[in-house]
N, C-alpha and C positions, 0 to 999 in steps of 0.2 A: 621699618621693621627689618630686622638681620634674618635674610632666609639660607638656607644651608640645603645642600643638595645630597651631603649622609643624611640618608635614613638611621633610626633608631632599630627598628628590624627589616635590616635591608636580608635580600635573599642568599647574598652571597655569602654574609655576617653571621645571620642566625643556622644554628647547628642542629644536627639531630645524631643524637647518643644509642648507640644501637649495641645492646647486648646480647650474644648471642651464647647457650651454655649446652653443653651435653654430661650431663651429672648423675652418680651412678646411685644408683635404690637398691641395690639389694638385701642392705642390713637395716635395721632400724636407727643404727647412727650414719648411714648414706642418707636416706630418706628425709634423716633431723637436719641433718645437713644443708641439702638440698632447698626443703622447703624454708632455712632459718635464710638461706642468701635470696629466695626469693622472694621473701618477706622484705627482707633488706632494699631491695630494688625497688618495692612498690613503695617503700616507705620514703623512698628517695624521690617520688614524682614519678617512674618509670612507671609505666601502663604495659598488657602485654598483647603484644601484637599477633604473635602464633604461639603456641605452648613452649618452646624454650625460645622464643626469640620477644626482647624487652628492648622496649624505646623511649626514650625521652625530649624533649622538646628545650634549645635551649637558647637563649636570645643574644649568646654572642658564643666565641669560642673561648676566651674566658671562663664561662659560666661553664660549658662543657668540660675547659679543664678540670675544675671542681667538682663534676660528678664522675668525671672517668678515675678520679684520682680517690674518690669516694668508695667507688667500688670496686678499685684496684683493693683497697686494704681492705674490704668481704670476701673476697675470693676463697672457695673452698677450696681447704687441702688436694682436691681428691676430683677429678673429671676434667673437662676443656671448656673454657670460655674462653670468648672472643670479644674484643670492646672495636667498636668501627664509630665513626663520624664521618659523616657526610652533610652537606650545605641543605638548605630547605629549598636552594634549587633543585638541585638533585632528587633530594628525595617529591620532590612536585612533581617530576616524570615518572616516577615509578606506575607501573597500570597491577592493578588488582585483578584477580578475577575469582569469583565463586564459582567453581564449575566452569562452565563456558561463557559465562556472562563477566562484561565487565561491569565494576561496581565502581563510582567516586570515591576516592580515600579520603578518612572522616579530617573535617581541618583541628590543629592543631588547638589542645585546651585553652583557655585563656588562663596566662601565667601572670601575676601579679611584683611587680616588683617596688620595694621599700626603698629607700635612699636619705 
């Protein structure tokens, strides 16, 4: 039996998509805006982590590139986003906390992949 020492989601491999936006409301076309790109995000797999900060999970950087590039072409006219990737090492150290308590950070959804 042929065994191979890549993993399929190795930590260094798989990615996390990190959007981060500051977007303006004060008209009711900011507002449309706003909530049409943050529609867009969730419909893309991105979950939201803090109220303007949106993450995704993504099992190579390939696959990353495909959503960063996804949501390069939503980008609204009009505020500041930010697109970061960082490794699921990385983001495995990151510490939480509510308040003064730390909390475990929830593990990543289970992503299905076709082929």
């Amino acid at each position: 039996m042929f065994t191979d020492n890549f993993s399929r989601l190795n930590q260094y491999r798989s990615m996390w998509v990190l959007v981060f936006f500051d977007l303006p409301t004060e008209t009711r076309k900011d507002r449309k805006a706003a909530s049409g790109f943050r529609k867009r995000l969730l419909d893309d797999g991105f979950t939201m982590f803090q109220f303007s900060i949106y993450l995704r999970f993504c099992a190579s950087r390939e696959n990353a590139a495909v959503h960063i590039k996804r949501t390069k072409l939503n980008l609204p006219k009009q505020g500041k986003v930010c697109i970061m990737q960082i490794t699921d090492k990385q983001f495995g150290m990151m510490e939480l906390f509510h308040g003064t308590k730390e909390v475990p950070p929830e593990p990543p959804s289970q992503q299905l992949e076709l082929f």
